[in-house]
Every structure is written in C-alpha cells, then in structure tokens.
N, C-alpha and C positions, 0 to 999 in steps of 0.2 A: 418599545422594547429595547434591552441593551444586546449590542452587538459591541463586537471589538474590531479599531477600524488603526489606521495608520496613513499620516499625512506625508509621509515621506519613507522614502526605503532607508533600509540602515539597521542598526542592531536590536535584539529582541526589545530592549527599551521603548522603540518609535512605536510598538503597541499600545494602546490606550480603549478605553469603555467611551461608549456613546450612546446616547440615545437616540434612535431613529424610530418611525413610523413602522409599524406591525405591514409586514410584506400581503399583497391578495392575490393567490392563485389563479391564474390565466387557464384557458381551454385545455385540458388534458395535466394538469399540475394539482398538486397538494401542496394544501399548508402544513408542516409540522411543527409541532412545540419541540424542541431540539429538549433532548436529554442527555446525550453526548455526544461530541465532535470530536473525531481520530483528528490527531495534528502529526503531521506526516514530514519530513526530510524535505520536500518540495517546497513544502508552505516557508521551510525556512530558508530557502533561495529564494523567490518569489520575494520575502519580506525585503529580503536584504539586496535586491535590484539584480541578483544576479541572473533571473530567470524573469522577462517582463510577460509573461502568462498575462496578464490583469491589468496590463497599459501601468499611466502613474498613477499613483496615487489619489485622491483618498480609495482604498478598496478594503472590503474586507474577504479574509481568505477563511479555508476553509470548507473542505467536501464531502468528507465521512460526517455521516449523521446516521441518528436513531434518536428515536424518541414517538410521539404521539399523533397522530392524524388530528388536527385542528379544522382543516375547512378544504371542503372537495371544490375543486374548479369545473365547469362545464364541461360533461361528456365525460368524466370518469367515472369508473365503474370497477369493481373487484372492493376498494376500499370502502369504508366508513369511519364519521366523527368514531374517535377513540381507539382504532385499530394501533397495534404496535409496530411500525415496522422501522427498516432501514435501507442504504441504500446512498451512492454516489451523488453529488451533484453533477451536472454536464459541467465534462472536464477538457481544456478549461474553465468556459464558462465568465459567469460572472461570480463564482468564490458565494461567499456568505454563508457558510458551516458556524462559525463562530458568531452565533447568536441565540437568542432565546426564540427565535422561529423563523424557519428556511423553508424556502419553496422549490420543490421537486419536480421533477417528471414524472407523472405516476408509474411510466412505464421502467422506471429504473428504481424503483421502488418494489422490498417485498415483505411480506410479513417477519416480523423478528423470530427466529426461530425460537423456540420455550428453552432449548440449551443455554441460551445465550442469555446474559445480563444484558443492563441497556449501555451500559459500559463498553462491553464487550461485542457487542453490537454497532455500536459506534465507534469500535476501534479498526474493523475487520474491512467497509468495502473497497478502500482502495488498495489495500496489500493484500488480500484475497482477489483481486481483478487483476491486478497484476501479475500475482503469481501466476493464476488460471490462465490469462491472455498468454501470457510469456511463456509457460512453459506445455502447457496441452496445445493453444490457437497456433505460438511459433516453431516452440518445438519439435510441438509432436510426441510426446511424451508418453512412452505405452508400456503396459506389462510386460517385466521381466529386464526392461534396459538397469545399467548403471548413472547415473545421476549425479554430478558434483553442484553443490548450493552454495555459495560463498556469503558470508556474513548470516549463517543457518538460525543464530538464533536473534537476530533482526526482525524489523515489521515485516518485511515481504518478506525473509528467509523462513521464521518460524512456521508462517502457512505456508509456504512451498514447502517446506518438508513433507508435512501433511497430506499436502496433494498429490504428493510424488508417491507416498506409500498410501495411499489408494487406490492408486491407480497403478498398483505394484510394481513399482521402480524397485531398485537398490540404493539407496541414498548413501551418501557421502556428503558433510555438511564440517567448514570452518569454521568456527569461534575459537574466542580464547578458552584455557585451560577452566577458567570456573564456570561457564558454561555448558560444559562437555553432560556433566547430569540433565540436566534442560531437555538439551539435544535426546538423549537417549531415551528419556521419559517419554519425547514424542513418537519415536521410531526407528531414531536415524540409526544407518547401522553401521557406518563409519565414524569417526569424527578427529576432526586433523586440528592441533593446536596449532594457528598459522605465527606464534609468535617462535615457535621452536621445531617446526617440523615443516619440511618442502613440501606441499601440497601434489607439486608434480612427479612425485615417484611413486603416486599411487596405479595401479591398473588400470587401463585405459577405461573409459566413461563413452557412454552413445551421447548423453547430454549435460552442458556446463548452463549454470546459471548466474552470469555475473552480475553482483547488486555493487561494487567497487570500482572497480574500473582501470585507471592506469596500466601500469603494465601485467594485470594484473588477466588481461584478457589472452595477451600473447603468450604467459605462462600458462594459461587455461590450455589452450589451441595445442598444446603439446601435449596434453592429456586427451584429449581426444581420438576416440578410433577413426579410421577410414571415412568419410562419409557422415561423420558425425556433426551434430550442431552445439553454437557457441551462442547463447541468447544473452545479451547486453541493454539492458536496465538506466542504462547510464545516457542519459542526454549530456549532446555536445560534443564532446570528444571521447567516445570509447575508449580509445588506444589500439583501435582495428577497424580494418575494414573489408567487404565482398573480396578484395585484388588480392589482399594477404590470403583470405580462407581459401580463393579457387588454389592458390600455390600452393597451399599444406593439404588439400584435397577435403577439405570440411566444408561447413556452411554457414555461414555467419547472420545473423538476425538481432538489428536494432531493433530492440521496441521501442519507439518512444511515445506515445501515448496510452493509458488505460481506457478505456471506452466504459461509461457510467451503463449497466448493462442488468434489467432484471433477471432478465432469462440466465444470464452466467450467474446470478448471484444463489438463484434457485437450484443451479445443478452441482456448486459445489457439497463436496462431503462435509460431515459433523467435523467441525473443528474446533481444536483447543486453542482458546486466543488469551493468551498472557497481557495483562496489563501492568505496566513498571510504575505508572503514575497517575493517579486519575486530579486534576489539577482543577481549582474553581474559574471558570470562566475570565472572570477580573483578573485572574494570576496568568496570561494566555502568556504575558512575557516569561515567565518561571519553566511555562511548559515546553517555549521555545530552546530554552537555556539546556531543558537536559533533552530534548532529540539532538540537539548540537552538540554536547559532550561526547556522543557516542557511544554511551555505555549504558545505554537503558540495555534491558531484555524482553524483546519485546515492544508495544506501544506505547502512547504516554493520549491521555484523550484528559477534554476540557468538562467540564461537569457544570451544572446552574450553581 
C-alpha cells in the first residue's frame, strides 16, 4: 500500500509516497481502508522536529481517519468487513493516518454518522476530542455560561463553537473580519474581529478557550469572571500558569493531550464540519503548506 513517510524532519517537502506492506490487525483492532485523513496543526510540528511525538524518523504521521472496515482482528465485536466508520488513532501513538489502510483500536472507533461525508469524517476526531475533552471534560462547560473561543473558525474552534451552543453556552468566538458570516452561520453569537478590536473589553465569560497561546492567555485571564476557567490547547509554553490563575482568582487547565476515545466521539452533537481542502494523498506536502498558512477555514484532510 502507499503511505506517506519522511526520512528526516524539516519542511512540508521531507514528505514523500512509499510503499509498505498492508498493516494486520492485532487483538481488539481493525484494519481500515482510510478514505480520509484530517491533517491537523500538530502533524506539522511533529513533521518539522518541533514536537518529537514519534521519536526520529522514518515515521509516518497521521490520526484522524474514516473510511472502510477491511479486516477485524481477534475478539472484536460491534464491527463488520465493510462497515463505515471513523475515529482517532492512539495519540500519540505510532501515527499512520496517512495511508491507504491504518489500523485502529476498535474501541476508539465508531460508525460514521450518515450526516457526515467520508471527508468530513475524517476531518472531525481530533478537533471534535479536543474541543469536547477541553472544554466539557476541563472546563466544565454548562448551560447558560458565557464562552470566549479564540481562533473560532479554526479546526478545533469551528467545533467548539458547536459544542458550546449545545450545550447552551453564550459563545463569543475571534476570527478575522471575512470569517465573521462562518461564525454566525454556526451559532456564534458574538464575534470579535481580533485584527481591529480588543477582545478584552468584552463582558466577563465563565469560560476561555485558548487554541493561540502567547500572550494571548494572560489577556484572556482578564476577561474572566470570579472563579472562572482558562483552557489552554497550546503545548509547551502557554504563556500561563496554576501561580498566575490562584492570584487572579480563576483556574487554569492545560490540556495537553486529546485521548483517542469512542465513547466521547459517540456523545458528541450533529456537527457541521467545514472542509477548506480536500488534497490527494501524494499532494500530503501541499496539504501541509496550507494548515501552515493559517488561513484555511476550517480543515484541510488527505483523500486516496
């Protein structure tokens, strides 16, 4: 099968196609025929040594998948050859989204919902786990709070919107000015252009969701009510820490890891999941190029 691997970290270029041996599902895992693989902001640290998730090199990266149940490994049960589903690989793991068939944990595996494309499917589980982990598992997130999302129409912003107004938040959500319809299309019922307007003179919020980071947390932390939480997305250096929040009287929560998870993938709501780019496997270098730009809307996922 071709998979996309790279002998060295470095710029979206060190990408390249290979050919390797068709992967076989171990005790409790599925083989799937990948139909698409979400390429996510991580994978492009990761590629580029910044993030060594996956030791050196040769690796191939890659987590979000959907596509086809190919071959059931011993002791599973729920699936069948030809079922559709999707679903994280263990993160971190050993990667391998980016190929023409990955092998899962059944148990972080779920049926693709019939809403969703296979596209759109495999754009959704690590920005839908994340949001979910981050801002229901850390936050706490519950009907009636206020809500600030930064970078709202983003992979993990877009669905945190989502989840926030279903679980009846007030959302408040940054993008730039051509974004603002996006936003509002899905919910939101703020929306703050952060190239022309102070995020923090808005009304205090019970909950911040930082996908940025710099100082971008400490100006968050001043929008914040009483007691409130500040969830930070950003591995490595947030720009905050527990010492700063007990002084401002809030709460502060690194998440750094998303946990590959069926059960959270199954209780999230119907969401609307925007694709910016759906890019040919071969092209995984082109796909890196525009999650790196920073101006997709939305995901950019790898296609056969």
């Amino acid at each position: 099968m071709r998979v996309i691997t790279q002998k060295t970290v470095g710029a979206a270029s060190v990408l390249e196609v290979a050919e390797v041996a068709k992967p076989v599902p171990g005790a409790g895992q599925v083989l799937v025929k990948v139909g698409a693989a979400g390429v996510n902001p991580v994978d492009t640290y990761i590629r580029a040594g910044g993030f060594p998730a996956l030791g050196e090199p040769p690796f191939t990266l890659g987590w979000d998948i959907a596509g086809t149940v190919e071959q059931l490994g011993e002791g599973v049960e729920g699936f069948a050859a030809g079922d559709e589903v999707h679903g994280l690989l263990t993160w971190p793991g050993t990667g391998g989204g980016y190929a023409e068939y990955a092998v899962a944990n059944a148990s972080d595996l779920v049926a693709r919902p019939s809403y969703l494309t296979v596209e759109e499917a495999g754009a959704v589980p690590m920005v839908a786990l994340t949001a979910w982990q981050a801002l229901v598992g850390r936050g706490g997130l519950a009907a009636g709070q206020r809500v600030l999302i930064h970078a709202a129409a983003g992979g993990v912003g877009h669905v945190a919107v989502q989840i926030a107004k279903a679980r009846g938040a007030h959302v408040i959500g940054t993008a730039s000015a051509a974004k603002h319809d996006f936003l509002r299309s899905l919910g939101v019922d703020e929306v703050i252009d952060y190239r022309h307007e102070d995020f923090t003179s808005i009304d205090p919020v019970d909950v911040v969701l930082d996908t940025i980071g710099g100082d971008y947390a400490e100006r968050s932390a001043k929008v914040l009510k009483p007691g409130g939480v500040l969830v930070s997305i950003i591995p490595g250096n947030p720009g905050f820490d527990v010492d700063r929040a007990v002084d401002l009287g809030i709460r502060f929560e690194l998440f750094m890891g998303v946990s590959a998870s069926g059960a959270d993938l199954a209780a999230l709501p119907q969401l609307k999941v925007q694709i910016d780019h759906a890019v040919p496997l071969a092209d995984a270098a082109k796909a890196h190029e525009l999650v790196e730009s920073k101006r997709t809307t939305g995901k950019v996922v790898l296609v056969p």
